[in-house]
C-alpha positions, 0 to 999 in steps of 0.5 A: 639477525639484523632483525632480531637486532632491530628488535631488541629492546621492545617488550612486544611484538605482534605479528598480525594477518593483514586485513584483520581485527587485532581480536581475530590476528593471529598475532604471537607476542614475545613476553619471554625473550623468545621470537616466534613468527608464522607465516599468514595468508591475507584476505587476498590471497598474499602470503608473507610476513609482518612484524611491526614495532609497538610502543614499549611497556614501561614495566610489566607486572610478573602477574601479568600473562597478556599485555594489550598494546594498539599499534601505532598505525593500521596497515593498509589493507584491501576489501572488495565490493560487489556492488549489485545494479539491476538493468532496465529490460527497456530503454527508450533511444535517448537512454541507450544513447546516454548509456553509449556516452557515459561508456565512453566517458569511463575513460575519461575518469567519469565513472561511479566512486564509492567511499568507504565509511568506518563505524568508529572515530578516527582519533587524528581526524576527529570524524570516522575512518574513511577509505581511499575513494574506489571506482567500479570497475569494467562499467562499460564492458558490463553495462550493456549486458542484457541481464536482469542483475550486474554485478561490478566490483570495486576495492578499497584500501583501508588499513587494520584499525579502520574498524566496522564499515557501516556506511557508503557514500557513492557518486555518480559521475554519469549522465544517467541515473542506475538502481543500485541493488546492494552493496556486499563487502568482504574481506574484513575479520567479521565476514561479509557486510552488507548494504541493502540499498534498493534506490535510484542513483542520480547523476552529479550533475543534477544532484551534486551530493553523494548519496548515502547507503548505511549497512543493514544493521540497526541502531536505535538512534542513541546507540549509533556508532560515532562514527555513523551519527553526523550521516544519520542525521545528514540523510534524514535532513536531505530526505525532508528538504526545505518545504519549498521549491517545485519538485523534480522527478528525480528528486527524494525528498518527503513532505506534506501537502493538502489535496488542493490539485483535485480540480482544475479551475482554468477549465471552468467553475465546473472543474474546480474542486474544494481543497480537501484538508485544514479547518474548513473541511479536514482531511490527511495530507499527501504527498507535496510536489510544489507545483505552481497554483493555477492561474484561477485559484492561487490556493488550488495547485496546477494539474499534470494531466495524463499521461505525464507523470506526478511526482512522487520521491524517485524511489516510491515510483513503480519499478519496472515491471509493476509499471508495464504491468499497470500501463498493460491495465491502462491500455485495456482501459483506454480501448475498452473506453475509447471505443464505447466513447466513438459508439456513442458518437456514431449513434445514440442506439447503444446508450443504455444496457438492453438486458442480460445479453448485452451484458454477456457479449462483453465477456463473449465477442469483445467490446467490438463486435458488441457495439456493432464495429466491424473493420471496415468501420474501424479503418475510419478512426486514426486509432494507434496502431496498438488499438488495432493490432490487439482488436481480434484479441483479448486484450478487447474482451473481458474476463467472466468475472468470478461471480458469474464463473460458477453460477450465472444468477447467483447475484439475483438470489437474496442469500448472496445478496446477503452473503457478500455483506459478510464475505464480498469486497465490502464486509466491513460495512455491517453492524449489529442493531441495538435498537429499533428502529434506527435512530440517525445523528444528523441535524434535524433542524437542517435535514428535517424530521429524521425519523425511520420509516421502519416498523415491526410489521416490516420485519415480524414475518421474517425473523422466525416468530420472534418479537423484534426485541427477542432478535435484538438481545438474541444478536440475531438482527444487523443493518447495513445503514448509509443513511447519514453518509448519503442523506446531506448529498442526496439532493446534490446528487439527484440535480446531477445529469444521469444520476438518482439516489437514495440514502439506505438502509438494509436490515439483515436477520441472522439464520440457524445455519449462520447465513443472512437474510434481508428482510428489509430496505429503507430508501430516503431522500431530504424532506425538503424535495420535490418527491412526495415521499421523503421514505419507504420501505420495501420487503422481500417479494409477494408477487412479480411487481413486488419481485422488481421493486424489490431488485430495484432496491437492492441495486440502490443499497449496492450503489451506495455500498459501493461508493462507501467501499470505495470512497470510505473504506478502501480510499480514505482508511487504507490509501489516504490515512496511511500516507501521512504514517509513510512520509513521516517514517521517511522524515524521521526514521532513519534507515538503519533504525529497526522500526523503518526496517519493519515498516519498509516492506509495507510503504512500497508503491502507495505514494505512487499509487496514490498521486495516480490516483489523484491524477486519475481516480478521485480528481475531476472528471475522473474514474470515481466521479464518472463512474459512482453514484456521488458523482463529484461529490465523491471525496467530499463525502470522503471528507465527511467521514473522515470526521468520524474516522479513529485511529484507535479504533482502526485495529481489527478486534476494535472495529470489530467490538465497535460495529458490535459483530464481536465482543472482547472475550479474554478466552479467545485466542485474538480477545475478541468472540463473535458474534456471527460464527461464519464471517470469513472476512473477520474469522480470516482476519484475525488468523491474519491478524494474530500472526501480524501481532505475534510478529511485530510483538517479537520485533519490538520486545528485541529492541525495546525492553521497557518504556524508557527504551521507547520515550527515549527514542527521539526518532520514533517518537518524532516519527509518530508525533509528526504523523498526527501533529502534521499528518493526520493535523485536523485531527491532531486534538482528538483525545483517542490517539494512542499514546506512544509511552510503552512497548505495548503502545508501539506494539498496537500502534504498529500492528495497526498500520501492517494491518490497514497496509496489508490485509486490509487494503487486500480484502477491500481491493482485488475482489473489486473485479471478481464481484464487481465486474458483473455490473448487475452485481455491484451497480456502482450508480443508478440512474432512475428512482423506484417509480410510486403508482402515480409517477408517470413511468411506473407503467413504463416499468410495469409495462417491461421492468427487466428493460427498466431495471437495466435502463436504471443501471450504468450506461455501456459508456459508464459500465465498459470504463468502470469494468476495464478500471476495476480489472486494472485495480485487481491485478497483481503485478508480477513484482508483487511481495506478498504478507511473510515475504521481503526482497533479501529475506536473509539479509534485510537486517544484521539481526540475526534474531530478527531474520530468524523471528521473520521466518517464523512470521512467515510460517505463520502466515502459510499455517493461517492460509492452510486453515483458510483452504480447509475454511473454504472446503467445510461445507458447514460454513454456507458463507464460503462453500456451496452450490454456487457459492465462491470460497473467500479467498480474499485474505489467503495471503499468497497469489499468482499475478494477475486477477485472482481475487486472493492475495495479500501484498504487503503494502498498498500498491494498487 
């Protein structure tokens, strides 16, 4: 009775499970007199009673059934976390020491706290609801476990008004940094929360701030919960720093820079390099690490040479497993070029390529045995012990590249020649011929006449007794032309040691059952060189002088080929044109903002990739400049084209229109017919390409009903703009940059970037081994000219060509360390996430629209790999079935790790 007494007097009384929302308590009010209570379990398992007083209600209404009454103050409640840290598989001993005092030092109170953030505004404070700070609990009984994953718990106290959680602010107290996973809340009313984190946690002491996780769902910048707006905006500014200062490793801050670390003028003025970017030579940014100017150049910036690493934010750097996978490719590549490197020196016998069986002893006995080094040799060397305990093993002999696998002369035969322009690892080079002959765009008054050497009576024997102008109009003629990209740099190139180029052109005719044919190829050098002749042309064979001649010249198109595949279209369209997009999004989309949500899966590893790449690709003396025809030209030709490089024209349906192999065609499912039915790289493509399209156009429609939605969005359209105006900032005037006005503009524009990201960067790059691992096949330089009649070694070449053909190739040195790179390029790593697939698929977003759409997505995609198997099996398309011939696999989404020449990852990560 005390307490029906206490009772008396108040017009409402709630009787609430503690822990839950007032919409979901089951909470008895007395509006009758009457007094009815019911005995609750909380979310921790407590069973019991709460009657709490409320304020009165002045009068009631007799209409009135319910009266709303918020308590005064919330009751302390309990939620717990499981909190997801993945171990490393291998700690070198000073991080298993650091581990052992940072155990000790749990007792000690140093341990890792987590704060508990409300969505909503706590009205005494004036900023959101917080818990009491909690710890993990048992980090020094669990961190030694050996598994991959360790889950901790932890609780807080919060009280039932605390509202939604969406954010978590964790300290480290340790010594040591941890990758913490996720994030999982429960025992709120509105069920589990999750948090999907996937970052490095540094220590207090080198970074004191805590860090922020928000939970996984979305807010459009203007929608964000009050209680969440001052952390979205905290975070954003610490990721984009203050553009000063040198960067740690252990760093995540996100900005630009020029490509000013290429060279290294402290060794000589050979070394130094141009700075790549501004008015001078523009360029896409990279990543900025702040590294102090070289004691030569104040404008050029201090190189970290391998092995030590470049900064990249901590968590664009490779997770644990792409990085052993990756190291294993490097260490191929460090023995299968070392040791060519000590041949060279113990004699000069094996500086060229003898033949066909040098070649094949490569893939047969092992790089040891084909340079003649036998143990008792080898002992000689202080190599490291890991050179000779894998020297009897694979790790020293190459795989059979796929080329070769089904048929050993296919990459002799002209129709696979031709056949890889359309479904090799360049297809995106070729283009139908509007007119005759090719008409070039550089400047005559600096590069002389320009006028082709092509004639009718090159071609009319091959294109099936039509005139020229009947194959033009008939869409039967196309022309790979390097001409105008190569011509400016031949001379440059030539004057090079070991190096000799021409600018080509190859013509192609399309046959009755859809394949090519080459009928023609233009070699060029500058007017102004010592050659007599600046042109010719050659066609297909008449006789055995003409049959090497004309393997000669398809060896010049292919080396030229392979430095625009690499330096053109891999490098500068996929790797360098997408950093620019990456670093923006993480300076200005917010990670709760569903666009960087969308786009997250598809920036991971490339600025990793690519500050390797800088380090050891496409710097100084490096794979590129070693291994390629332009020699250290190399990124100054990749600056030339970038003056012709358009976003707008860099979705697939354009760049196909625009080379002219497709024209829009409502009628078609993806708006675009073409114009070569068996094309298995653009036919593949746009399967991919569709289902990219369909899903980005769900996603953006769920969040962006009407152009307001998106030029409202501070966020995004801070986003796209310092992507161009910073970015992409030598470019930043042009007039073809999309607008970002509607939902079809984000729509494209998005689209564009999964596309280069995924199937793009996949077509160009993991067939870099299958086709390129045969150096006959793709020779990706050559080191001697067709000989003319009076040139004093056209008898050495009519005396034995096959040996002159060879001696024109990469040297072994040049072949071995191009062939053990490229074989590291086209691996997958086991951590590989391929197109349809994401880490935590069900939870990656509280959208549960979304996580549906993306299953579907994902449906799609395996539907269009099911079409390319049934592609690659119809023996009508000579361009992917045959005697001999490879299925393009390229653009099948899925793989098993390792070179498989399939694959479509999801971003560019190698």
């Amino acid at each position: 009775m005390a307490l029906v007494n206490e009772l008396l007097g108040v017009s409402r009384v709630e009787i609430c499970r503690p822990g839950s929302f007032l919409s979901s308590s089951k909470c008895v009010t007395d509006l009758d007199g009457r007094l009815r209570v019911n005995r609750v379990v909380d979310p921790l398992g407590r069973r019991g009673l709460q009657v709490k007083r409320v304020r009165p209600v002045a009068a009631v209404s007799s209409e009135q059934k319910v009266v709303k009454i918020v308590p005064e103050k919330g009751v302390k409640f309990k939620v717990r976390a499981v909190v997801t840290v993945r171990n490393k598989d291998n700690e070198d001993f000073k991080e298993t020491f650091v581990k052992h005092l940072d155990n000790l030092s749990e007792n000690f109170g140093r341990n890792v706290v987590m704060e508990l953030i409300s969505s909503e505004i706590d009205p005494k404070s004036k900023g959101p609801h917080k818990s009491k700070p909690a710890v993990l609990k048992d980090w020094s009984k669990k961190s030694n476990l050996k598994t991959e994953r360790v889950n901790y718990v932890a609780e807080f106290v919060v009280d039932s008004n605390f509202g939604v959680p969406g954010a978590i602010t964790v300290t480290n107290k340790h010594q040591q940094e941890f990758f913490l996973e996720s994030i999982t809340i429960e025992g709120f009313a509105c069920g589990a929360v999750h948090f999907p984190c996937n970052s490095w946690v540094q220590s207090k002491k080198n970074h004191p701030d805590s860090r922020i996780f928000f939970s996984n769902q979305p807010y459009l910048p203007n929608e964000t919960p009050a209680g969440l707006k001052a952390l979205r905006e905290k975070e954003l500014r610490d990721l984009r720093g203050d553009g000063t200062g040198v960067r740690k490793l252990s760093d995540r801050i996100y900005d630009f820079d020029v490509y000013n670390d290429l060279g290294n003028p402290d060794k000589g003025v050979d070394f130094a390099r141009p700075r790549l970017g501004g008015e001078a030579i523009p360029y896409p940014r990279r990543c900025r690490t702040g590294r102090v100017p070289t004691d030569t150049d104040i404008n050029a910036e201090s190189r970290v040479e391998k092995p030590l690493p470049m900064y990249v934010p901590r968590d664009e750097q490779f997770e644990e497993s792409k990085r052993d996978a990756f190291s294993t490719g490097r260490l191929k590549a460090v023995l299968h070029n070392l040791l060519p490197g000590l041949q060279a020196k113990i004699s000069e016998k094996n500086k060229d390529l003898k033949g066909y069986q040098d070649i094949d002893k490569l893939y047969s006995e092992g790089v040891l045995l084909k340079l003649g080094i036998k143990d008792d040799v080898l002992k000689k060397f202080p190599l490291p012990k890991i050179v000779t305990k894998f020297k009897d093993g694979d790790l020293l002999k190459f795989d059979i590249p796929k080329i070769i696998s089904k048929d050993k002369l296919a990459w002799l035969r002209d129709d696979e020649f031709a056949r890889q322009v359309l479904a090799g690892i360049n297809p995106v080079s070729i283009e139908r011929l509007q007119v005759f002959p090719p008409v070039s765009k550089l400047d005559p008054d600096v590069y002389g006449p320009l006028d082709s050497d092509l004639k009718e009576e090159h071609i009319l024997g091959h294109i099936d007794g039509m005139s020229v102008q009947e194959a033009i109009d008939s869409n039967k003629l196309y022309i790979v032309d390097y001409h105008d990209t190569y011509l400016p740099f031949v001379d440059r190139i030539n004057a090079l040691d070991g190096r000799a180029a021409y600018a080509t052109r190859t013509l192609f005719f399309l046959t009755d059952i859809g394949t090519l044919k080459p009928i023609a190829i233009e070699l060029s050098l500058p007017s102004t060189g010592p050659s007599l002749r600046s042109k010719r042309v050659v066609t297909p064979p008449k006789d055995a002088t003409t049959y090497w001649m004309w393997q000669l010249a398809k060896a010049h198109v292919c080396s030229n080929d392979a430095g625009v595949h690499q330096l053109v279209h891999h490098w500068l369209r996929t790797h360098a044109s997408m950093e620019p997009f990456i670093l923006a999004a993480h300076r200005q989309l917010s990670a709760m903002h569903p666009i960087f949500k969308l786009l997250d899966p598809h920036m991971r590893y490339t600025l990793e990739i690519n500050a390797l790449a800088r380090q050891g690709l496409i710097s100084n003396e490096g794979v590129i400049e070693s291994c390629f025809t332009p020699g250290r030209y190399a990124m100054e030709i990749s600056a030339a084209a970038y003056k012709n490089w358009r976003f707008d024209l860099e979705n697939l349906p354009a760049e196909l229109i625009r080379r002219g192999v497709a024209v829009a065609d409502s009628t078609q499912p993806h708006g675009v017919k073409l114009l070569i039915e068996d094309y298995p790289y653009a036919a593949d493509g746009l399967l991919i390409w569709g289902a990219i399209e369909n899903w980005v156009k769900t996603y953006v429609s769920h969040y962006y009903t009407d152009a307001d939605r998106v030029c409202n969005d501070r966020e995004l359209q801070a986003w796209y703009a310092e992507s161009i105006n910073v970015g992409h900032a030598d470019v930043r005037h042009a007039d073809w940059w999309p607008t970002l006005a509607t939902p079809d503009d984000l729509i494209l524009i998005l689209t564009t970037i999964i596309w280069l990201s995924s199937a793009q960067h996949a077509a160009l790059n993991f067939g870099q081994y299958p086709y390129g691992g045969y150096i006959p096949n793709r020779p990706t330089l050559m080191r001697r000219l067709i000989p003319e009649e009076n040139d004093p070694e056209y008898a050495i070449f009519t005396a034995d060509p096959q040996k002159y053909f060879f001696s024109a190739l990469p040297s072994l040195l040049q072949a071995t360390k191009l062939m053990a790179v490229v074989d590291t390029l086209s691996t997958h790593s086991p951590d590989e996430e391929y197109l349809g697939e994401r880490p935590q698929p069900s939870t990656w977003t509280g959208d549960t629209e979304m996580v549906e759409a993306f299953y579907e997505f994902s449906a799609e995609i395996q539907k269009a790999e099911k079409e390319i198997e049934a592609r690659n099996s119809d023996t009508r398309l000579r361009n992917r079935c045959g005697a001999g011939v490879m299925p393009y696999e390229l653009l099948a989404p899925s793989s098993s790790p390792g070179v498989t020449c399939r694959g479509v990852p999801n971003s560019v990560s190698i």
